[in-house]
C-alpha positions in Angstrom: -6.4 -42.2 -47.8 -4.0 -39.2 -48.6 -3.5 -40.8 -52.3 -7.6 -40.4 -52.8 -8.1 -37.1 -51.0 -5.1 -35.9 -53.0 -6.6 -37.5 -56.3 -9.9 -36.1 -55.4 -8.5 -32.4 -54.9 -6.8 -32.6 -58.4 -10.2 -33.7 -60.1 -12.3 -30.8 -58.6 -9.3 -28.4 -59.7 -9.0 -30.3 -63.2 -12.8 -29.7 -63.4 -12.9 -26.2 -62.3 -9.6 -25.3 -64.6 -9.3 -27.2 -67.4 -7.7 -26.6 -70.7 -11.0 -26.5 -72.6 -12.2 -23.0 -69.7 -12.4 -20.1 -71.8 -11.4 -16.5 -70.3 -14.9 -15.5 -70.1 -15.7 -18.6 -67.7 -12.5 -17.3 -65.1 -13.5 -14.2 -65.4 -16.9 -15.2 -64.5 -15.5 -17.8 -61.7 -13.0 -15.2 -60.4 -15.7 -12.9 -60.1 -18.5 -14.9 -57.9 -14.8 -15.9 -55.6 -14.5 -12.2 -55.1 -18.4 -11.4 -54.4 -18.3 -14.2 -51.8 -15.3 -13.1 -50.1 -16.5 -9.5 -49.5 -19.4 -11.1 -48.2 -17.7 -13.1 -45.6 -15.0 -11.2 -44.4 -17.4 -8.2 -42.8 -19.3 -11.3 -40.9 -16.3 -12.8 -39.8 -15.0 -9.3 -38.6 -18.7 -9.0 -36.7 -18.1 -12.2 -35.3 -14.6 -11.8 -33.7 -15.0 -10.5 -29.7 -13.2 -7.4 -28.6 -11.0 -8.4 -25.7 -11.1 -7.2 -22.5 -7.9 -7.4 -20.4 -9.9 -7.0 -16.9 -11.8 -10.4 -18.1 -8.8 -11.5 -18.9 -7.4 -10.6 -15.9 -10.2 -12.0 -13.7 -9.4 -15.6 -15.0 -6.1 -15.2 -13.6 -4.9 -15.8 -9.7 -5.8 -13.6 -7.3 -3.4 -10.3 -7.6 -1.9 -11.4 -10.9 -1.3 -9.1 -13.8 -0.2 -10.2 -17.1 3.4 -9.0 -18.0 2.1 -7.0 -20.7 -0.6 -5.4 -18.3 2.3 -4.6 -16.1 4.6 -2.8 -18.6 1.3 -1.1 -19.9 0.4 0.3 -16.2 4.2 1.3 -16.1 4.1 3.3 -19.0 1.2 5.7 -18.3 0.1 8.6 -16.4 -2.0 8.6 -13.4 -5.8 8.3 -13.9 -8.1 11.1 -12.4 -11.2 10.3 -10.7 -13.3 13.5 -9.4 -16.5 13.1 -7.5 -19.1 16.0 -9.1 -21.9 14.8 -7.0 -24.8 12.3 -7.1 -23.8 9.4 -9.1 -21.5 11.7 -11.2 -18.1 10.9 -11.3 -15.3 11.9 -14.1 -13.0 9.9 -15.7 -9.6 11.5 -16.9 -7.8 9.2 -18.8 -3.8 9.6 -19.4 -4.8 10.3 -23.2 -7.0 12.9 -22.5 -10.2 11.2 -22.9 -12.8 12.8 -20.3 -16.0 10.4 -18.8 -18.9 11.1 -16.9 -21.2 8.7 -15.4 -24.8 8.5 -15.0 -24.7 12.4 -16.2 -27.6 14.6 -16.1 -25.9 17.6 -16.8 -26.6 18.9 -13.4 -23.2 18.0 -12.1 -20.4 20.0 -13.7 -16.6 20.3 -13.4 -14.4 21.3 -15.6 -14.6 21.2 -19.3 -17.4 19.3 -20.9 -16.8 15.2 -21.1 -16.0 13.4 -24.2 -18.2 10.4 -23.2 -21.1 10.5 -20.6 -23.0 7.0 -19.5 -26.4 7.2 -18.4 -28.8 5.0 -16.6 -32.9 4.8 -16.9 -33.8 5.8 -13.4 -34.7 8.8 -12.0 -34.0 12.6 -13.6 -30.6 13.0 -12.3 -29.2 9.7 -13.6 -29.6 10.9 -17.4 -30.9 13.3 -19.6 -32.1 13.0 -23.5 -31.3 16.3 -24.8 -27.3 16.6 -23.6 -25.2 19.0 -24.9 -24.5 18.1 -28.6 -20.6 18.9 -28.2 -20.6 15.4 -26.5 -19.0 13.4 -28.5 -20.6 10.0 -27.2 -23.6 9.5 -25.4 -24.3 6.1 -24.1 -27.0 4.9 -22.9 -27.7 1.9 -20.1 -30.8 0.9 -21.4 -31.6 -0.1 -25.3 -33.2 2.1 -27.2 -34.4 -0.7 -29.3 -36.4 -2.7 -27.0 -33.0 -5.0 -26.8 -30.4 -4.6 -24.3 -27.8 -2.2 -24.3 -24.6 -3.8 -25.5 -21.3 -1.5 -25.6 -18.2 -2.6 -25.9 -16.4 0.4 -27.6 -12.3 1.8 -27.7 -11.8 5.0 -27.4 -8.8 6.6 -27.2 -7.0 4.8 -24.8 -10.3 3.4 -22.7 -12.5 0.7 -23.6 -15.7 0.9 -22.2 -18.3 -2.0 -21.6 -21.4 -2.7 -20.6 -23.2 -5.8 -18.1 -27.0 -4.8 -18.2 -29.2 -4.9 -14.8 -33.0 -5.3 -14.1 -34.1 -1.7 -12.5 -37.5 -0.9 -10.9 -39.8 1.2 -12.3 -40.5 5.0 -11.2 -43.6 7.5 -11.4 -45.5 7.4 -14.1 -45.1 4.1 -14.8 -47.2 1.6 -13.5 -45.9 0.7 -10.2 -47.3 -3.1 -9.6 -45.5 -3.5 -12.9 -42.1 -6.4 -13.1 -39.1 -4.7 -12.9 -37.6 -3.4 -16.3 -35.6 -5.9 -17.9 -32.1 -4.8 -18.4 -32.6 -1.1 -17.4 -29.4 -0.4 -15.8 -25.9 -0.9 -16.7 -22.9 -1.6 -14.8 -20.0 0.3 -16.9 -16.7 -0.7 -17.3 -13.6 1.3 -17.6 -10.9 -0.2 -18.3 -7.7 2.3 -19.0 -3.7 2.0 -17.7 -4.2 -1.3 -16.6 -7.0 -0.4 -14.3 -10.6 -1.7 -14.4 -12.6 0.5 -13.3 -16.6 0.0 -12.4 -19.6 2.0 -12.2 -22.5 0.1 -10.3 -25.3 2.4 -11.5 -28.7 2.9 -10.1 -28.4 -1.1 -8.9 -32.0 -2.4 -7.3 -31.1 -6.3 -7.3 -28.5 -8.6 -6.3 -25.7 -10.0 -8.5 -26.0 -13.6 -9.5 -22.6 -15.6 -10.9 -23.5 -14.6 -14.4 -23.5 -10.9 -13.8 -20.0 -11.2 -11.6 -18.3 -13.3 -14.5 -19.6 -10.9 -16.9 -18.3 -7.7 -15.1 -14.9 -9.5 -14.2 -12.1 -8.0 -12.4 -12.3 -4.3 -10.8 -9.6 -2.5 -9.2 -11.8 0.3 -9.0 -15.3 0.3 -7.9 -18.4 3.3 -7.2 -21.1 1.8 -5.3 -24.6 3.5 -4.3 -24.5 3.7 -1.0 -28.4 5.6 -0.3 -29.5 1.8 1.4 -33.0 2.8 0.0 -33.5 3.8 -3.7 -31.1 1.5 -4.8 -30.1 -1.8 -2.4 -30.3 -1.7 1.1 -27.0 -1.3 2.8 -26.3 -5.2 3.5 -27.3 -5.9 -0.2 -24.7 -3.4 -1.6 -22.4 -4.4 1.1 -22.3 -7.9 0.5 -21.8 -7.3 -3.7 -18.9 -4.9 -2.9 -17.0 -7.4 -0.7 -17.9 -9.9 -3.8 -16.4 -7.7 -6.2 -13.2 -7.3 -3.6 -11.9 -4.2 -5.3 -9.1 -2.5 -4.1 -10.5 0.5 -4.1 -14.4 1.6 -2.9 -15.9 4.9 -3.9 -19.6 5.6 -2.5 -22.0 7.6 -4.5 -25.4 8.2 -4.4 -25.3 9.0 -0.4 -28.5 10.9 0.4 -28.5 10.8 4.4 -26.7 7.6 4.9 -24.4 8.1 7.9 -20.6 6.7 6.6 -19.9 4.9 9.4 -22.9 3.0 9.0 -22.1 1.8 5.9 -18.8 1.1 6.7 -20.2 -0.9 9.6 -21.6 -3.1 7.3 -19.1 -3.5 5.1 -16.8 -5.7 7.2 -13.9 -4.8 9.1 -11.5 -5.9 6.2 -11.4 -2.7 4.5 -9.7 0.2 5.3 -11.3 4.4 5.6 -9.4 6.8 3.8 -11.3 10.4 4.1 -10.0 12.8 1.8 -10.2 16.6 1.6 -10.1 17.1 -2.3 -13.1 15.7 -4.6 -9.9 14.1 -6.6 -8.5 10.9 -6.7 -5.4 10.4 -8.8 -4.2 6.5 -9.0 -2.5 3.8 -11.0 -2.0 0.7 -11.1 1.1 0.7 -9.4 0.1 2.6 -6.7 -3.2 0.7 -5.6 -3.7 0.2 -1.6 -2.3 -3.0 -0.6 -5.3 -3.0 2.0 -8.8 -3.3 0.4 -9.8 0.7 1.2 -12.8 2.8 0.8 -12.2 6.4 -0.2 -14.8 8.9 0.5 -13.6 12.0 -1.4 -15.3 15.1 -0.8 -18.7 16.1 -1.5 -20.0 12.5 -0.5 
């Protein structure tokens, strides 16, 4: 069998270069090999998947980190998490790079973010005319009629995307379905931690959504019990998620010790004075533990 495959390869090269080709013909020939290489190797580039190391990560035991994850998280600064208000929390990443999600522009601190996420709800969840310093505005929804889909590096975050259905809101009409893949549940993932933002989140998670989002040490849930989920809904995706570390948003009038009522007994409360939370990997509670910074 390798005789004739062998005997076969040298006839097709025989036929394809053979003494009697002029120069024209491999110029010709080398020519149509090159056209069809640049052709293929942008596809094949399209084609390959970015990685994500919190996907990654969630495939792994409980609690494991890859040794590379582990020198990585060893190796960096702390991350900065500041609560501005709403649903608006920045991101500070040790390389400088400066998130804020689901920004309106009505919730402010310090200097003006690099990247802002938005969501298709109400006013204070987005805005379309953001400052045009902003270097990268991305939206939950598609623009295009299609989902959103973002998986994009920048600096030293990658940030990701898993889309959500979302209700619709004045104006539209209200007997309506819910909007298909309105909302998006960012990812953040930066110094070994993955970090998630649940959005304006009306429905619950099936399995495809919680493979999709993966691991989270980090996770900002809406904790209003009305506009969003109710209480035991967002309760019950949060224990699923079994972060590390909780931070509630989106509070309205919700007493805290309601929600953490329904929560379960299996995380910890950790009230803070300061609207900033400054973490790594290494220094993640051992204790599940929700963190209501100030302002909430």
């Amino acid at each position: 069998m390798m005789d004739a495959m062998t005997a076969a390869d040298s006839t097709v090269q025989c036929h394809l270069v053979s003494p009697q080709t002029s120069p024209a013909m491999l110029r010709s020939f080398s020519a149509v090999l090159a056209l069809l290489g640049s052709l293929i190797a942008p596809a094949a580039a399209q084609d390959t998947p970015r990685s994500s190391e919190c996907l990654a990560m969630s495939n792994a035991q409980p609690r494991a980190t890859p040794v590379s994850l582990r020198s990585a998280a060893a190796n960096t600064d702390e991350v900065a998490i500041t609560y501005a208000g709403h649903s608006t929390y920045y991101i500070d990443t040790p390389g400088g790079v400066r998130i804020a999600t689901d920004y309106s522009g009505a919730y402010r601190t310090g200097r003006l973010p690099d990247v802002v996420t938005m969501n298709r709800a109400h006013s204070t969840h987005y805005t379309l005319f953001p400052d045009p310093r902003i270097q990268h505005v991305l939206h939950g929804w598609g623009d295009d009629g299609q989902p959103a889909r973002i998986a994009l590096r920048i600096g030293d975050v990658y940030i990701r995307n898993v889309t959500t259905d979302i209700r619709r809101y004045f104006g539209d009409d209200s007997n309506a379905e819910m909007i298909r893949d309105g909302n998006s549940i960012f990812i953040f993932e930066v110094g070994g931690l993955c970090i998630g933002h649940l959005g304006h989140l009306h429905h619950k998670l099936d399995e495809s959504h919680f493979a999709a989002i993966g691991r989270l040490d980090i996770v900002m849930v809406p904790i209003d019990g009305s506009y969003t989920m109710s209480l035991d809904g967002i309760s019950e995706i949060t224990r699923r998620l079994r972060a590390s570390v909780v931070l509630p948003m989106h509070r309205f009038m919700t007493p805290l010790d309601e929600f953490m009522r329904r929560i379960g007994q299996q995380f910890e409360i950790d009230v803070r004075t300061e609207r900033t939370l400054r973490i790594s990997r290494e220094s993640l509670p051992g204790t599940p533990t929700v963190i209501i910074l100030d302002g909430v």
